[in-house]
C-alpha positions as CSV (number, residue, x, y, z in Angstrom):
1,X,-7.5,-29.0,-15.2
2,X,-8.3,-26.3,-12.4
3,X,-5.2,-25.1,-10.7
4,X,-4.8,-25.7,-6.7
5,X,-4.7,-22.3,-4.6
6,X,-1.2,-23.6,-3.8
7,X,0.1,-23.7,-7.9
8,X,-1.8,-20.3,-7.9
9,X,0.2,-18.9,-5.5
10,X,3.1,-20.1,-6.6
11,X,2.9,-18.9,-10.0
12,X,2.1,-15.8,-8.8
13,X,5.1,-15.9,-6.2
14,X,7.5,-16.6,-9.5
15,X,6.3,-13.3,-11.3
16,X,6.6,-11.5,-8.3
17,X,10.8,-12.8,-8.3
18,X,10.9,-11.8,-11.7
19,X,9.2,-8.2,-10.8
20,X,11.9,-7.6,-7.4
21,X,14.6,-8.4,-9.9
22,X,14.2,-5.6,-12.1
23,X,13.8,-3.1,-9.8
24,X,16.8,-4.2,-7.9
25,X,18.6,-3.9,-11.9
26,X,16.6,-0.4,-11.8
27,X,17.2,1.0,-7.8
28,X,13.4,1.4,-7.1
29,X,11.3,0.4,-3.9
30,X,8.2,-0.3,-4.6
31,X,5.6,-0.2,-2.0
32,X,2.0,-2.4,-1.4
33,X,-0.4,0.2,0.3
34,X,-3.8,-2.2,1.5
35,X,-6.9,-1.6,3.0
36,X,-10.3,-2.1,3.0
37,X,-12.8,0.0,1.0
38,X,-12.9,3.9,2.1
39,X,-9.7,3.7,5.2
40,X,-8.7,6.9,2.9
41,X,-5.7,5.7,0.9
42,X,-6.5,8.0,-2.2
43,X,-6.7,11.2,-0.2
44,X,-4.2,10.2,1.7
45,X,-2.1,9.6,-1.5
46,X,-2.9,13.1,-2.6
47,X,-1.3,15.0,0.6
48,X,1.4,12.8,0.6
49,X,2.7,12.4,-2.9
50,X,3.1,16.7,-3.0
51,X,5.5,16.3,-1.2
52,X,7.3,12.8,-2.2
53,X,7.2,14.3,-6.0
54,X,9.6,17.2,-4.6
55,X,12.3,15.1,-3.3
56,X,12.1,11.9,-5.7
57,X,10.6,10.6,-8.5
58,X,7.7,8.6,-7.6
59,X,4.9,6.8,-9.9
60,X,1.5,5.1,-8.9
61,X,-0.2,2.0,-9.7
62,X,-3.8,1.7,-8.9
63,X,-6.0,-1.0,-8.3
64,X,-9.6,-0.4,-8.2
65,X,-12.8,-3.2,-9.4
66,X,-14.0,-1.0,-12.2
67,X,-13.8,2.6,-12.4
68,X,-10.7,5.2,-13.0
69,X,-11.7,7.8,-10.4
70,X,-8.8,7.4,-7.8
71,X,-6.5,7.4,-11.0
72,X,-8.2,10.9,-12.4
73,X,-7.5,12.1,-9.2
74,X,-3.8,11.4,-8.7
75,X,-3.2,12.5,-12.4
76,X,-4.3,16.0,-11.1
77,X,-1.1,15.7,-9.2
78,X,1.2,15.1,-12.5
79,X,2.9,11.7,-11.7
80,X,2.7,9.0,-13.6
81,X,-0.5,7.0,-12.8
82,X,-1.1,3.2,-14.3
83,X,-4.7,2.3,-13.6
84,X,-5.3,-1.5,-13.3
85,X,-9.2,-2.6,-13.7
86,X,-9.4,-6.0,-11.8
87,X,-13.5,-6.1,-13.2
88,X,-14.5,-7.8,-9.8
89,X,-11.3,-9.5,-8.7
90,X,-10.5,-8.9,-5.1
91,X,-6.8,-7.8,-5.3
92,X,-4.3,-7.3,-7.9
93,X,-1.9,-10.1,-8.2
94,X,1.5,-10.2,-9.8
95,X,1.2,-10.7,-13.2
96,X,-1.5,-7.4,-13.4
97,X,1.8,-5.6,-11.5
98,X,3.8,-6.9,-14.6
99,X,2.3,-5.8,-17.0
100,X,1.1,-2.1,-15.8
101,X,5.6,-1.5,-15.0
102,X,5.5,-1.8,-18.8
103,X,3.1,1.0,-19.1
104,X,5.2,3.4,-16.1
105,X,8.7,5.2,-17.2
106,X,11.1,3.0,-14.6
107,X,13.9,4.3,-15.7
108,X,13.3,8.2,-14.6
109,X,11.3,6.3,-11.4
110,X,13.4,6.1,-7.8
111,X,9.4,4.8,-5.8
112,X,6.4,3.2,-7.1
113,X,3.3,3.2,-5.0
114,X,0.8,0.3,-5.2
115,X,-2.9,1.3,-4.3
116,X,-4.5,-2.6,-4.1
117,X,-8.0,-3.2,-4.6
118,X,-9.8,-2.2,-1.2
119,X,-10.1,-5.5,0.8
120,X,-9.0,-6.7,4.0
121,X,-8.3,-10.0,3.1
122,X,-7.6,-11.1,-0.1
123,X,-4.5,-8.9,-0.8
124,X,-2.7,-9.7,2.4
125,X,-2.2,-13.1,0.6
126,X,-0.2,-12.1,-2.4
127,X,3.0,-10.8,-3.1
128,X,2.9,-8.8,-6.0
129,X,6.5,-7.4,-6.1
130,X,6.7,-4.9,-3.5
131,X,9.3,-4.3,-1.2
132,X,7.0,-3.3,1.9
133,X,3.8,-3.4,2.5
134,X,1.2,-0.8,4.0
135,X,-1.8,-1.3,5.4
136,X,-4.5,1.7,6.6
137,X,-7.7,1.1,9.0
138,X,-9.6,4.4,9.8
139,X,-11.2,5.2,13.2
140,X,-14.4,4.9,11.3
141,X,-14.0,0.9,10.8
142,X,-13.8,0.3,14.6
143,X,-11.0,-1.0,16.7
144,X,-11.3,-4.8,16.0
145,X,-10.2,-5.3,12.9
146,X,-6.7,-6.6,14.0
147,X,-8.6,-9.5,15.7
148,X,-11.2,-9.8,12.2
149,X,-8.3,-9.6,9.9
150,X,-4.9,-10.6,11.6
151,X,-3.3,-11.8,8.4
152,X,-3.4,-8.4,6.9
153,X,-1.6,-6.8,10.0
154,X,1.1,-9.4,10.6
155,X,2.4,-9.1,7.1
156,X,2.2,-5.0,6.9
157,X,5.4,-3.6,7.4
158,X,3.8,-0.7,8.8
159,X,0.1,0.4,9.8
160,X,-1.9,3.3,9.5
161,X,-4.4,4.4,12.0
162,X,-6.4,7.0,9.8
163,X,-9.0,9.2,10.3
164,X,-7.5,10.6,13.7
165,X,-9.7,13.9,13.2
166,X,-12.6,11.7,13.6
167,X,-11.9,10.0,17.0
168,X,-13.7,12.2,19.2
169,X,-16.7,11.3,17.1
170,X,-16.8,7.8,17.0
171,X,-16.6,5.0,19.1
172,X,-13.0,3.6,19.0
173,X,-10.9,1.9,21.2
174,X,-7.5,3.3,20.6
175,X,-5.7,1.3,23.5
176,X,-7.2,-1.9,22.6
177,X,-6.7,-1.3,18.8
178,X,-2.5,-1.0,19.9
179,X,-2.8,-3.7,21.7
180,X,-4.1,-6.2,19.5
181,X,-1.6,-4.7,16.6
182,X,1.0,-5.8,19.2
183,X,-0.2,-8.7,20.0
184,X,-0.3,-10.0,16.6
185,X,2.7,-7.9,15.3
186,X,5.1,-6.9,17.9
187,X,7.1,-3.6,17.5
188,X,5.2,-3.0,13.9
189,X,5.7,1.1,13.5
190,X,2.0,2.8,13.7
191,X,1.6,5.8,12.1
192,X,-1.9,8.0,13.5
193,X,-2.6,10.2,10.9
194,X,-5.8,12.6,9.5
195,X,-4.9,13.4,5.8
196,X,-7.7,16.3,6.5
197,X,-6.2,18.0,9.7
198,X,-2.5,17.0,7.8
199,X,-1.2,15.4,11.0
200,X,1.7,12.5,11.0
201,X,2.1,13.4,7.3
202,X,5.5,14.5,7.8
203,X,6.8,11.8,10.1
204,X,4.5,9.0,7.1
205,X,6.7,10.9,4.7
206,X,9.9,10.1,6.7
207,X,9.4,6.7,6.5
208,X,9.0,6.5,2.4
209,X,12.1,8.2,1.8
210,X,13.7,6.0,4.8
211,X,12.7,2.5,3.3
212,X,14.2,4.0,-0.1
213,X,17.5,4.4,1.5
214,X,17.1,1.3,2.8
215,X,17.1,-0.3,0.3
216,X,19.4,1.3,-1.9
217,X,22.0,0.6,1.0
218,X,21.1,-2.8,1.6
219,X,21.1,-3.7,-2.3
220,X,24.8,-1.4,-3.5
């Protein structure tokens, strides 16, 4: 018997449970970061997990299709890096989540860091035991992908316009981009930020550490 996109779902929605429950036992937020393919979430990663790694303990999962380049790269770094191999699935589900926390020292972690597969839609659908989710679009995408893909920015905790260095180069619609973020997502924080020119890095890196204290306060 072929399972129903709703059983699906909801399978996927119990191992996710399961995964918040024992990061509440071990005090560690764990965050989704989405996009779609090239928004910069790896080299955005980079600049910002210099920093995180010298005020907490953070480790990374990452999603990619195939290959174990973004991985190779964050290593460089000397966190703890899980690689997850999807071999053509769209977006990492729960149970992939599951299993790769088996692989990451949780007891010495205080953050993980989910890098999903790069896609716009298909991981904006599944909770995979995160806390918050993430989600970056670059100036180089254009300024309508809140209209192409509002799922993915109403269920985003917090978005990141990326690429900022490029805007004078391309042909983007910052006011209308806000807008329509508003529109579907009212009061959603927006972060503008160019990993190359390090801007909005530190005030990005302000709202980690914040959502970690959040929790921690909100769970004893």
């Amino acid at each position: 018997m072929l399972e129903t996109p709703i059983s699906i779902l909801a399978t996927n929605d119990a191992c996710h449970t399961r995964i918040q429950a024992l990061l509440r036992e071990k005090k560690i937020v764990m965050i989704n970061m989405m996009s779609g393919p090239g928004a910069g979430k790896t080299s955005l990663l980079e600049k910002l997990l210099i920093s995180l790694k010298q005020k907490i303990n953070v480790g990374v999962i990452e999603g990619d299709l195939y290959t174990a380049e973004d991985a190779k790269r964050l290593e460089r770094i000397a966190i703890p890096v899980v690689q997850i191999n999807t071999q053509g699935a769209c977006h990492l589900d729960a149970f992939m989540i599951e299993k790769a926390l088996e692989q990451l020292p949780i007891d010495e972690l205080d953050m993980i860091i989910i890098e999903n597969v790069g896609n716009l839609v298909c991981p904006a659908e599944f909770k995979i035991g995160e806390h918050f989710k993430m989600m970056l679009s670059s100036v180089t995408e254009g300024n309508d992908k809140p209209k192409k893909y509002p799922l993915m920015f109403e269920v985003s905790d917090a978005i990141i316009l990326s690429k900022m260095d490029l805007l004078p180069y391309v042909p983007f619609d910052a006011l209308a981009f806000r807008k329509d973020i508003e529109a579907i997502h009212p009061g959603v924080k927006l972060f503008e930020v160019s990993t190359l020119a390090e801007k909005g890095l530190i005030e990005l890196e302000a709202w980690f550490l914040n959502k970690l204290e959040e929790l921690r306060c909100k769970e004893g």
